[in-house]
GUSE-777507 format. One record per residue (C-alpha): residue number from 1; residue in one letter; z, x, y. Coordinates in steps of 0.2 Angstrom, whole numbers, plus 5000, padded with zeros to 4 digits. Example, Ala and Ser with C-alpha at 12.3 -4.5 7.8 and 13.67 -1.06 7.14 Angstrom:
BEGIN
{1 'A' {5039 5062 4978}}
{2 'S' {5036 5068 4995}}
This chain:
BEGIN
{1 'X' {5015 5050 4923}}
{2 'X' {5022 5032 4927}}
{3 'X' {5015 5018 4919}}
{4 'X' {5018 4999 4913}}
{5 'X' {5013 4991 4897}}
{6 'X' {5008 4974 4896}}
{7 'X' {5022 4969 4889}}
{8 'X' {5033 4977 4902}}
{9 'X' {5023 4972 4915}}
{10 'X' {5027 4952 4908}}
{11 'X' {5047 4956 4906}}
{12 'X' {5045 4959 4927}}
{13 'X' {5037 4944 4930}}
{14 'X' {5048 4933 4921}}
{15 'X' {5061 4941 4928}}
{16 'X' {5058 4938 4945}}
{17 'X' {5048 4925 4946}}
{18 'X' {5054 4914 4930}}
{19 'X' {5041 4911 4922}}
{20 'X' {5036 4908 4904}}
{21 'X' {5027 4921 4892}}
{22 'X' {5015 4907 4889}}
{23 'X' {5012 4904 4907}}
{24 'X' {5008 4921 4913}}
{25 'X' {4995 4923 4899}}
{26 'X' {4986 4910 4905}}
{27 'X' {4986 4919 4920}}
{28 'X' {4979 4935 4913}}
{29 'X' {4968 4927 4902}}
{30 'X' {4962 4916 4918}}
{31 'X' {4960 4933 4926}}
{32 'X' {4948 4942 4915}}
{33 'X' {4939 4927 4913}}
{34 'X' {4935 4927 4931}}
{35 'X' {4931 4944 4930}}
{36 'X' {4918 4942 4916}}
{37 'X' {4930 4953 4904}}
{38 'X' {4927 4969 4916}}
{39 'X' {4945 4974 4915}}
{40 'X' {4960 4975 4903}}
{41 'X' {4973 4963 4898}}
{42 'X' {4985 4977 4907}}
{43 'X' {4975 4978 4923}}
{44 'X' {4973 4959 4923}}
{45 'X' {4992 4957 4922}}
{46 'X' {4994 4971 4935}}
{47 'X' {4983 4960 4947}}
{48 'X' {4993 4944 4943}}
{49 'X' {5010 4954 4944}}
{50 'X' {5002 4958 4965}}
{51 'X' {4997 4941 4969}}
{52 'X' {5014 4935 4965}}
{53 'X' {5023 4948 4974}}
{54 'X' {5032 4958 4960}}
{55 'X' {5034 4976 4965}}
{56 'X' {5032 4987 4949}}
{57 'X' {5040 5000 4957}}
{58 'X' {5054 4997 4968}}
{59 'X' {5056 5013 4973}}
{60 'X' {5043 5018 4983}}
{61 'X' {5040 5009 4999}}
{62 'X' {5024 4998 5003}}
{63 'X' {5023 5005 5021}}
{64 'X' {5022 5024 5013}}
{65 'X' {5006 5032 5012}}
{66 'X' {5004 5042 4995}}
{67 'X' {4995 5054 4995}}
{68 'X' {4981 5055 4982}}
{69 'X' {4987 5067 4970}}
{70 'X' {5002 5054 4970}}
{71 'X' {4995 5040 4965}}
{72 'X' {5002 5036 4946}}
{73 'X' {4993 5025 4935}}
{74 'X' {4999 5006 4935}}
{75 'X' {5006 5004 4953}}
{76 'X' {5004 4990 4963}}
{77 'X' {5005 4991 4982}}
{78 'X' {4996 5005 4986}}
{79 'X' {4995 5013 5001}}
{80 'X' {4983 5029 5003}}
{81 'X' {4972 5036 5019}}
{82 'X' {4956 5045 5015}}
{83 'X' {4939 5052 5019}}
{84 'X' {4925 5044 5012}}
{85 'X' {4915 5056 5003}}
{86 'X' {4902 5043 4995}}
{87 'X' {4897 5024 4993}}
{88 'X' {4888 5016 4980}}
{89 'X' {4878 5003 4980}}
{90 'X' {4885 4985 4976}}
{91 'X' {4882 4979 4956}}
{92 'X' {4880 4962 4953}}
{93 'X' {4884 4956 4935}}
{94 'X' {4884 4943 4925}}
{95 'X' {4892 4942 4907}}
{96 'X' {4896 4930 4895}}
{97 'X' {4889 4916 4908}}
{98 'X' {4901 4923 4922}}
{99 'X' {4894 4932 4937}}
{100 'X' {4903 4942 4950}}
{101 'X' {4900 4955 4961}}
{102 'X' {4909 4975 4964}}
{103 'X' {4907 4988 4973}}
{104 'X' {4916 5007 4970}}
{105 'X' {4916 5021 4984}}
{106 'X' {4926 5040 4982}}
{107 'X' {4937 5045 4996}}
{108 'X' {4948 5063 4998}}
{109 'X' {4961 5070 5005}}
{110 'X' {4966 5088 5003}}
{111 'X' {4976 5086 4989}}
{112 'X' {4959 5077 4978}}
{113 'X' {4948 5063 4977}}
{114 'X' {4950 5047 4969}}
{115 'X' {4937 5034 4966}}
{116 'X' {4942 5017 4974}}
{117 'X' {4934 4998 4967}}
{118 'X' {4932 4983 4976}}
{119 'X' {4930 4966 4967}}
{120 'X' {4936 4955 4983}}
{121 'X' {4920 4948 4988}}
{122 'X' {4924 4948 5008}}
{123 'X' {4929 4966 5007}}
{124 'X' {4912 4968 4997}}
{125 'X' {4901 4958 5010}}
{126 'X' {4911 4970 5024}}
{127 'X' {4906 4985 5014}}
{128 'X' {4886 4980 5013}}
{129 'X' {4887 4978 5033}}
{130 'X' {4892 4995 5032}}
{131 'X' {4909 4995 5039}}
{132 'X' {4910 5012 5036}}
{133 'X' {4900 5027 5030}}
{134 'X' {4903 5046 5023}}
{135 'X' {4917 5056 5033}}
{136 'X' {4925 5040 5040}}
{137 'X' {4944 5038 5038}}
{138 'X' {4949 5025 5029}}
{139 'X' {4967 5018 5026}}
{140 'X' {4967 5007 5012}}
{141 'X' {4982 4995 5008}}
{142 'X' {4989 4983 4997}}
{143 'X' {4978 4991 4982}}
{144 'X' {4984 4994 4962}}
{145 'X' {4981 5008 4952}}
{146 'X' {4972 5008 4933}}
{147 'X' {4968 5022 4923}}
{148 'X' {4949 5022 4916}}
{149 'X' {4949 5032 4902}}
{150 'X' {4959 5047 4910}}
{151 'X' {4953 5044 4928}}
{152 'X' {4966 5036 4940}}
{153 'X' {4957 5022 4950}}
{154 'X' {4961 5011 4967}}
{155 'X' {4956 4994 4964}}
{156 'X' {4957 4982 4976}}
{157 'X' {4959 4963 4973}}
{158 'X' {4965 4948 4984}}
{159 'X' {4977 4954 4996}}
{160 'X' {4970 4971 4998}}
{161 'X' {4963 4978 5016}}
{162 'X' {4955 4994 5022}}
{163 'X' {4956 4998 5041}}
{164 'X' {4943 5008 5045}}
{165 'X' {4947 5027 5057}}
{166 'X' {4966 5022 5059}}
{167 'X' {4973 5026 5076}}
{168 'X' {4982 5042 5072}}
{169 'X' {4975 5047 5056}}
{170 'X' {4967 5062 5051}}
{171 'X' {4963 5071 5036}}
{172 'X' {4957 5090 5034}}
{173 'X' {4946 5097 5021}}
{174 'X' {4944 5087 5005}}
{175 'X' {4949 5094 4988}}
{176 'X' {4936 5091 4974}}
{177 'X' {4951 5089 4963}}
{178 'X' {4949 5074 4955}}
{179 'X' {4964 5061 4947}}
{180 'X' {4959 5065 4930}}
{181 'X' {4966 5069 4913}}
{182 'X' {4955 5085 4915}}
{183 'X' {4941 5094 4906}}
{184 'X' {4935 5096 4888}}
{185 'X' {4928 5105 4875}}
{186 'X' {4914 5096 4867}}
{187 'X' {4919 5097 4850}}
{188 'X' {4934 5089 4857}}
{189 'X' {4925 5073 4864}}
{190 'X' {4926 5057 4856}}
{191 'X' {4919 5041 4860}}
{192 'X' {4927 5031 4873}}
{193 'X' {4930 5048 4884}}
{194 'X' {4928 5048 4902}}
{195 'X' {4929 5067 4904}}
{196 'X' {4920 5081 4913}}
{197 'X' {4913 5095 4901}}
{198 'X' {4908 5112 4906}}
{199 'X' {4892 5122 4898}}
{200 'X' {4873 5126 4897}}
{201 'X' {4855 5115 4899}}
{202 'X' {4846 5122 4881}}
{203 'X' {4834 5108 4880}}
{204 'X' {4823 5097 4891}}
{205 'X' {4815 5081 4887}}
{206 'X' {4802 5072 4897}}
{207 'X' {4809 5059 4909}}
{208 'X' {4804 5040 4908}}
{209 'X' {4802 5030 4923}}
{210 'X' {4805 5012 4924}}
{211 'X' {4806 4998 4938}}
{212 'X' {4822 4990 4945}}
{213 'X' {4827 4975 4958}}
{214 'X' {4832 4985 4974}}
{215 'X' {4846 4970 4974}}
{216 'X' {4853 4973 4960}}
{217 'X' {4848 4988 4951}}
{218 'X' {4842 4980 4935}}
{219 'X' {4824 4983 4927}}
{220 'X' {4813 4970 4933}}
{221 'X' {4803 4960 4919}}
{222 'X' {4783 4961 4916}}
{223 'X' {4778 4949 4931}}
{224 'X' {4786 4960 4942}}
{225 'X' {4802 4949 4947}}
{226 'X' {4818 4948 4945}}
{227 'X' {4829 4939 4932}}
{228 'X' {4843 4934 4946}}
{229 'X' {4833 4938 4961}}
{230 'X' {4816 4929 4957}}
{231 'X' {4800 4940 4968}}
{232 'X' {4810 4956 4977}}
{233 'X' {4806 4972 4983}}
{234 'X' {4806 4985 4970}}
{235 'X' {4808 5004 4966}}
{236 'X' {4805 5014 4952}}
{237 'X' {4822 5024 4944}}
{238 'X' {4819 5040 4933}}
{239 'X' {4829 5043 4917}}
{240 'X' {4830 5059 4907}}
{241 'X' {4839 5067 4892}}
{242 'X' {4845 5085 4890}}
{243 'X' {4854 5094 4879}}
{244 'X' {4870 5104 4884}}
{245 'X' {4879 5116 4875}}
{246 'X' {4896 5124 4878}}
{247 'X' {4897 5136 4864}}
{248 'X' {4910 5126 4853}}
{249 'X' {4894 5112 4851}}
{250 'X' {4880 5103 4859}}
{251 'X' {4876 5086 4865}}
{252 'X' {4862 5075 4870}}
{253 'X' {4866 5068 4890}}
{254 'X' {4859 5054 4897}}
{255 'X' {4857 5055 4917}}
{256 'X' {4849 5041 4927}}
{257 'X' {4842 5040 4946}}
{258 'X' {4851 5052 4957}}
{259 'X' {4862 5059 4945}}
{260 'X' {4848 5068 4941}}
{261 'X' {4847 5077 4959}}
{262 'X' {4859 5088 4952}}
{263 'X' {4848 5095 4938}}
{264 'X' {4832 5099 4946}}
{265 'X' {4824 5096 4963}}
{266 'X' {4820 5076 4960}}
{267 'X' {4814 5061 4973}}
{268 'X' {4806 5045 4973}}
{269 'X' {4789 5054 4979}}
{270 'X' {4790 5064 4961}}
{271 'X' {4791 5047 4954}}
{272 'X' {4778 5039 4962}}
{273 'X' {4766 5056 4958}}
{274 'X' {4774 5062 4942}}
{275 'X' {4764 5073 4930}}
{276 'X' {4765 5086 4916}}
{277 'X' {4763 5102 4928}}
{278 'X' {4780 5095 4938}}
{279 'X' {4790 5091 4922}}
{280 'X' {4785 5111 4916}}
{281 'X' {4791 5115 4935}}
{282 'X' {4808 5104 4931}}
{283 'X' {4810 5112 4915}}
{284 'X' {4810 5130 4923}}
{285 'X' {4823 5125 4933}}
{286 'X' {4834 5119 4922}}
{287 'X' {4835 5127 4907}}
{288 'X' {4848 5141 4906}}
{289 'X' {4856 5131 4924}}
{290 'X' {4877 5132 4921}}
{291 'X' {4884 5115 4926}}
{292 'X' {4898 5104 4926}}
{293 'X' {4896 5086 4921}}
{294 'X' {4907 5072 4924}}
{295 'X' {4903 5053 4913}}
{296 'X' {4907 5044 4898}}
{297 'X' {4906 5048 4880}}
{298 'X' {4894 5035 4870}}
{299 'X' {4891 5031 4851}}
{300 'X' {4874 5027 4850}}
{301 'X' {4874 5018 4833}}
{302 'X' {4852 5018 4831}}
{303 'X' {4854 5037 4830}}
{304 'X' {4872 5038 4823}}
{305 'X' {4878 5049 4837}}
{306 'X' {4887 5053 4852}}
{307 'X' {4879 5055 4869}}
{308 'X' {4887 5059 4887}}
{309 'X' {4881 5048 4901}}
{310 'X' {4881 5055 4916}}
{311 'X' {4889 5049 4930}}
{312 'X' {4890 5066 4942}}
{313 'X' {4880 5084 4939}}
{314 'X' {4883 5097 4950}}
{315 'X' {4879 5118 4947}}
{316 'X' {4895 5127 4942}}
{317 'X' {4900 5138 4958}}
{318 'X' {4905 5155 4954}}
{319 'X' {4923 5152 4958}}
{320 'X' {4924 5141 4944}}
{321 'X' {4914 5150 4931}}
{322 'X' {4928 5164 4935}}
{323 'X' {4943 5152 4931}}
{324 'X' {4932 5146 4917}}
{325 'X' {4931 5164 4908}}
């Protein structure tokens, strides 16, 4: 798979655009400050690298459309039409005093699925008008690729567009294949890991249930408001822990909100009138349930052990219990 160092990445710049090492690292580091240290020092340079104008690859022409299984990891440039197969909702953050804004939403073709991320703040406000919803086509140009921990990802920066049903542009049925490094055994996960394992629910544990800002998503404080938001309207959000179990070994996975739609039969009224008798229904139902779970691999140091936060849950279909055996 094609990708840039860092330093690589520099030698082009310089190159073409005769800069200074110097120079260009104030850049980068000028870069991740803005983006509240959310991103690498590679992916800052390959967004520095775009705003300039220096093509990483040469060879492949801006007006081609890749398609997703194409994509390779530290391209600038991008050009891909897909259909949009879900949209998250927009997370505000603020870190070491910074504060900024992004928004990520997964769109297929039939060759996979890739998750695309928007930091540009217009292309952010446009997405919260809803500019497009689930089974648009949407062409999307002038993005860069990253890879998160084994996932390719689209991010789009300054510069970058999305044109919403193309005149002439059309995609079939979505693969589920995902740009990814692919799946693993869980005595073969390490911290850091952004991986899909497959496997058994042996243990439930009771869910908690806490209250969040509906603008952000972060748990409100006593008084009921907001620590960026001040007085807002507010939800309650579910959290629960399992244990899953592959045969090589078992770990404890974390699942929040609607990730937990894919374990059980879950909505806000459960929330709102949650008792014993529906967690001993919820328990029924999952325990012994075959799944596959996509997220990331956490150390958590109180406990002295790794964990796997959830980020997708869905039943395993028989197909893929077959290719699994």
């Amino acid at each position: 798979m094609l990708k840039f160092s860092y330093d690589q990445i520099v030698d082009k710049i310089k190159e073409e655009k005769g800069l200074s090492s110097e120079e260009i690292e104030q850049k980068v580091n000028e870069k991740i400050s803005q983006l509240s240290d959310l991103i690498s020092k590679e992916g800052a340079a390959h967004i520095i690298a775009n705003q300039l104008g220096v093509k990483l690859f040469e060879n492949v022409s801006a007006e081609k459309d890749l398609k997703i299984k194409e994509i390779p990891r530290g391209m600038s440039g991008i050009s891909v039409v897909g259909k949009v197969m879900e949209v998250r909702d927009v997370v505000s953050f603020n870190k070491n005093g910074r504060s900024g804004r992004v928004v990520n939403f997964t769109i297929g073709d039939e060759t996979g699925s890739i998750r695309i991320v928007a930091w540009d703040e217009p292309i952010i406000n446009e997405i919260e008008k809803d500019m497009f919803k689930a089974n648009d086509v949407v062409k999307i140009k002038n993005g860069y690729s990253r890879d998160n921990n084994g996932f390719v990802e689209v991010h789009l920066g300054n510069g970058a567009q999305i044109i919403v049903n193309p005149k002439g542009e059309k995609i079939g049925d979505v693969s589920q294949t995902t740009s990814k490094l692919g799946r693993k055994k869980i005595e073969e996960v390490k911290e850091g890991d952004f991986v899909e394992v497959y496997g058994t629910v042996v243990q439930l544990f009771e869910p908690r249930f806490f209250t969040v800002c509906t603008k952000c998503g972060k748990k409100v404080l006593e008084d009921g408001t907001c620590k960026e938001h001040g007085k807002v309207d507010v939800e309650k959000r579910g959290v629960i822990n399992f244990f899953f179990d592959d045969g090589t070994g078992n770990i404890r996975v974390v699942g929040f909100g609607d990730v937990i739609q894919g374990l059980f039969s879950f909505n806000q009224e459960d929330m709102e009138n949650y008792s014993l008798g529906l967690f001993d229904k919820w328990r029924s139902e999952a325990l012994g349930k075959q799944l596959i779970i996509e997220g990331k691999v956490n150390n958590n140091e109180m406990f002295s052990r790794l964990e796997f936060v959830a980020r997708k849950i869905k039943e395993a279909s028989p197909a893929e219990l077959l290719e699994e055996v």
